[in-house]
NUGUNU-722405 format. One record per residue (C-alpha): residue number from 1; residue in one letter; chain; x, y, z. Coordinates in steps of 0.5 Angstrom, whole numbers, plus 500, padded with zeros to 3 digits. Layout:
residues N
(pt NUM,A,A,(X,Y,Z))
...
This chain:
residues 226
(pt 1,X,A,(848,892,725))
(pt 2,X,A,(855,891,727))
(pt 3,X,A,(859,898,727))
(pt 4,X,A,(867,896,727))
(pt 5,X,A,(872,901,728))
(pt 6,X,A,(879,899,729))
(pt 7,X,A,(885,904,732))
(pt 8,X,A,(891,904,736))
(pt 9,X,A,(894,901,730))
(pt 10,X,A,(903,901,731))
(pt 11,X,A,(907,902,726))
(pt 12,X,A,(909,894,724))
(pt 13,X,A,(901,892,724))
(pt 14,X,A,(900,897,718))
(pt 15,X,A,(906,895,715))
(pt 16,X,A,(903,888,716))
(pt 17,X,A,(896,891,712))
(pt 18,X,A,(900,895,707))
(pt 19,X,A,(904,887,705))
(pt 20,X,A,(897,883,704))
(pt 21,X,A,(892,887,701))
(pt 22,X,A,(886,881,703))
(pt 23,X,A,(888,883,710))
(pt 24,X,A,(888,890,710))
(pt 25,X,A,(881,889,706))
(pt 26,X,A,(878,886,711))
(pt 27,X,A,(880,890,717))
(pt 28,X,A,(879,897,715))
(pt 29,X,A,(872,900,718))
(pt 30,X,A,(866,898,715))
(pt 31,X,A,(858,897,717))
(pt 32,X,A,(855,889,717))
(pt 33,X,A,(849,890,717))
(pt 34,X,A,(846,883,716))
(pt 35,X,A,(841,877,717))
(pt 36,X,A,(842,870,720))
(pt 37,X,A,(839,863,721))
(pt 38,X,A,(841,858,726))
(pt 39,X,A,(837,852,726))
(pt 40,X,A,(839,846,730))
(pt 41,X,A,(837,838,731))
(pt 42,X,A,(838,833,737))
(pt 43,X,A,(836,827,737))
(pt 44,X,A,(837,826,745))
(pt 45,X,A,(830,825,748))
(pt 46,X,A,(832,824,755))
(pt 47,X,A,(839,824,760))
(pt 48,X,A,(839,816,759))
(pt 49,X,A,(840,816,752))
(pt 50,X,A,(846,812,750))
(pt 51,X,A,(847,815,742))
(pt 52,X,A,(846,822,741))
(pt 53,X,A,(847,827,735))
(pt 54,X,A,(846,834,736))
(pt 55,X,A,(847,838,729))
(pt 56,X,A,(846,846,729))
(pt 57,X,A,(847,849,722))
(pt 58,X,A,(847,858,722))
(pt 59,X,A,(847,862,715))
(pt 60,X,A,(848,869,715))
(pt 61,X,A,(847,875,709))
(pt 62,X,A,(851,881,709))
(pt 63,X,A,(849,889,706))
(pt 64,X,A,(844,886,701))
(pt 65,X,A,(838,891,703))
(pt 66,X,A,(842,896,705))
(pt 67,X,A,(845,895,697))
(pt 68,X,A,(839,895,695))
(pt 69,X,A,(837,900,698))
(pt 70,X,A,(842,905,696))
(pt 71,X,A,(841,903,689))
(pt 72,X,A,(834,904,689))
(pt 73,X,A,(835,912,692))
(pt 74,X,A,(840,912,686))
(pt 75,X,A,(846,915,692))
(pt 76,X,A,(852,911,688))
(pt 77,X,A,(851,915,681))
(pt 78,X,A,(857,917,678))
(pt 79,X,A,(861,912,685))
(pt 80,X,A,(865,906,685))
(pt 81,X,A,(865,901,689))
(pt 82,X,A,(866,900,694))
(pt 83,X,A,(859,905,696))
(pt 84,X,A,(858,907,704))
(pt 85,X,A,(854,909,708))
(pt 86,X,A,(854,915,714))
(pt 87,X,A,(861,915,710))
(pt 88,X,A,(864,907,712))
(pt 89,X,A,(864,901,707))
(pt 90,X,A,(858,896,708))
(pt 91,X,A,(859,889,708))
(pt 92,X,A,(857,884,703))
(pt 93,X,A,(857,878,704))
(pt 94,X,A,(854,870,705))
(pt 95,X,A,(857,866,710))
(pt 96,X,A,(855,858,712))
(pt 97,X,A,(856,855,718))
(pt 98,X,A,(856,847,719))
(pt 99,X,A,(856,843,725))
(pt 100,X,A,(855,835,727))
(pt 101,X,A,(857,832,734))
(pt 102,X,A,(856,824,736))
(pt 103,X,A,(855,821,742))
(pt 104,X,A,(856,814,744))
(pt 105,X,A,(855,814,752))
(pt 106,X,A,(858,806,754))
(pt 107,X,A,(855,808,762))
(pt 108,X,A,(855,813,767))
(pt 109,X,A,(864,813,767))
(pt 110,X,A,(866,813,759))
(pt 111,X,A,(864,816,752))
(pt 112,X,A,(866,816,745))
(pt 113,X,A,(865,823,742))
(pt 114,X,A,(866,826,734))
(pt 115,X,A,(866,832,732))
(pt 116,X,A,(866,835,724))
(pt 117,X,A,(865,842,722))
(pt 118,X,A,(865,845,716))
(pt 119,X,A,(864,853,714))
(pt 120,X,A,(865,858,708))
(pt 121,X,A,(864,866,707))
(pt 122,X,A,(864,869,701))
(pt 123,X,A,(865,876,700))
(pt 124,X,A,(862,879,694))
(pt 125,X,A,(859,886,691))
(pt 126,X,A,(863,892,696))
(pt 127,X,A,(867,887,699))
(pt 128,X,A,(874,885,698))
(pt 129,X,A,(874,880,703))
(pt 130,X,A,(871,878,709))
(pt 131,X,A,(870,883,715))
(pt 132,X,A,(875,880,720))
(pt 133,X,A,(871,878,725))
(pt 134,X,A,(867,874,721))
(pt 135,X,A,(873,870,718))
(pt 136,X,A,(874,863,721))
(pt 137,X,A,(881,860,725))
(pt 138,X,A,(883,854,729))
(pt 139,X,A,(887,852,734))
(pt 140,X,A,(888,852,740))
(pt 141,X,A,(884,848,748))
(pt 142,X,A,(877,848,744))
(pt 143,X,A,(879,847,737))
(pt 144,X,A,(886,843,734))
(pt 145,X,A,(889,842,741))
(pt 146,X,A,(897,841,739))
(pt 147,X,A,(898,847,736))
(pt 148,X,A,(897,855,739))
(pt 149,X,A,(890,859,737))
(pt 150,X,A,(890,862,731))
(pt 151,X,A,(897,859,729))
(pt 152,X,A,(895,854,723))
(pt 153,X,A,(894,855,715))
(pt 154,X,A,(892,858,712))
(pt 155,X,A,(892,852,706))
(pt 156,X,A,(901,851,706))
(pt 157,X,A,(903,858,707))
(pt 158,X,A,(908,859,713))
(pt 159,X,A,(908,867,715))
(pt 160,X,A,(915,868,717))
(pt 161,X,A,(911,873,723))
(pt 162,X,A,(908,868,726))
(pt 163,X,A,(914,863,726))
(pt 164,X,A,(917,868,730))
(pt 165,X,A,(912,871,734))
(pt 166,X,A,(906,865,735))
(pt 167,X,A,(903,868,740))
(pt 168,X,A,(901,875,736))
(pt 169,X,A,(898,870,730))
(pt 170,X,A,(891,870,727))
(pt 171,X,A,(892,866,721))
(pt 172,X,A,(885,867,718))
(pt 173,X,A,(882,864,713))
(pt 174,X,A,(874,865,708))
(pt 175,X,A,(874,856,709))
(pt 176,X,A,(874,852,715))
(pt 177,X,A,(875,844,717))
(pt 178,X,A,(875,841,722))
(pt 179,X,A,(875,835,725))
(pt 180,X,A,(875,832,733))
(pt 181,X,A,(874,825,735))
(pt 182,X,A,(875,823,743))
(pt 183,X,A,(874,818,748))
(pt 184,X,A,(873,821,755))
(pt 185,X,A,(873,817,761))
(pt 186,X,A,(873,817,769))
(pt 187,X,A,(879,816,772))
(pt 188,X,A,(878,818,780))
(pt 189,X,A,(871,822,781))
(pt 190,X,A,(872,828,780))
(pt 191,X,A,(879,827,776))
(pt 192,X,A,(877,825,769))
(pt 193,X,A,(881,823,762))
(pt 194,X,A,(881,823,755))
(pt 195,X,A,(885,820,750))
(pt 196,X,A,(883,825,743))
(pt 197,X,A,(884,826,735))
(pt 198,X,A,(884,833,732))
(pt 199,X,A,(885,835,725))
(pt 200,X,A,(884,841,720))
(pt 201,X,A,(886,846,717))
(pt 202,X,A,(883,854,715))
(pt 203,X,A,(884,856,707))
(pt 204,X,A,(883,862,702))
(pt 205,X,A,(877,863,697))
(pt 206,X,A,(881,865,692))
(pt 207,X,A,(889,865,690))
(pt 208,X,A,(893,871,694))
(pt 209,X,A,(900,872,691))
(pt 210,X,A,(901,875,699))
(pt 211,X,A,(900,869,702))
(pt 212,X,A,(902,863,696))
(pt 213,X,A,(899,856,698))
(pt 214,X,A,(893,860,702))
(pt 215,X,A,(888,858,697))
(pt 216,X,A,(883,852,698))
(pt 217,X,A,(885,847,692))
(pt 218,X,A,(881,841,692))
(pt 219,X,A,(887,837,689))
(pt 220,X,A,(892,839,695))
(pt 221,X,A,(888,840,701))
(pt 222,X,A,(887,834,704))
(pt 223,X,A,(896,835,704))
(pt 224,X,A,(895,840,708))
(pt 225,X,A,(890,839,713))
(pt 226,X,A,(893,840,721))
């Protein structure tokens, strides 16, 4: 059970909120309490294996028993969404995660690794939009390398914000691609080297007239891919 309180807010983030309603949304306070399932698979059997596949699937479930709960007890009569408990929002929502790693081990000094990574949340019922900390992002050291953390999509949309100020973003999105594939090498004992490929981007669920081009589409998505 997760229990989210934001404060210290400055004037221009509440202005920011009060611009993107999806935003304000997801970082009001609120309680998640939720399940979650992580399965994972790998192949390896020993250290001496030359080709290993490693997959690690996680799915979470948010606020359907305290929703079912509530309304058994009939507490939300004569309320509109969204309901609260001990007088803060509850979260509602499904979110999936999926990640498949290969390893093809040439010797002892060299490797060639990929890496594809797909999620998706889906808030509904009383929720609006994902709580913050549940939403996806890319970029940066361990995720898309060229570009800085947090600063890519979502979809096409440029935040004008985060074009002057990179090092404030947080460009966040309810859909995550991403893929990696790297050849890693020993240069010198311990000094090592890799030559890499990172791709991907962050989208919307839905249309957010705040956030034009933000939105997946299966049409133009492969356009906007980092």
């Amino acid at each position: 059970l997760n229990v989210l309180i934001f404060s210290n807010r400055t004037d221009l983030f509440i202005q920011r909120l009060n611009e993107v309603p999806s935003l304000n949304f997801s970082y009001s306070d609120r309680i998640i309490p939720s399940t979650n399932y992580v399965f994972n698979y790998t192949s390896q059997k020993g250290k001496d294996d030359r080709r290993i596949f490693n997959y690690t699937f996680s799915g979470e479930i948010a606020g359907n028993i305290v929703h079912g709960i509530v309304s058994a007890a009939n507490r939300n009569s004569g309320k509109q969404a969204p309901y609260k408990i001990l007088k803060t929002e509850y979260s509602q929502f499904v979110r999936f995660e999926s990640d498949m790693r290969g390893y093809l081990v040439n010797s002892d000094l060299s490797a060639f690794v990929v890496r594809l990574y797909a999620g998706i949340g889906v808030p509904y019922g009383n929720s609006k939009a994902l709580p913050f900390i549940r939403q996806f992002f890319t970029g940066g050291g361990n995720s898309i390398r060229a570009f800085a953390p947090n600063t890519i999509g979502p979809g096409s949309y440029a935040d004008p914000d985060v074009i002057a100020n990179p090092q404030t973003a947080l460009q966040s999105g309810d859909i995550k691609l991403e893929f990696n594939a790297e050849y890693r090498f020993n240069i010198y004992k311990w000094f090592k080297g890799a030559f890499f490929l990172d791709a991907g981007n962050v989208w919307a669920l839905r249309a957010d007239t705040a956030r034009p081009g933000a939105s997946f589409s299966a049409n133009r998505f492969y356009k906007e891919i980092a």
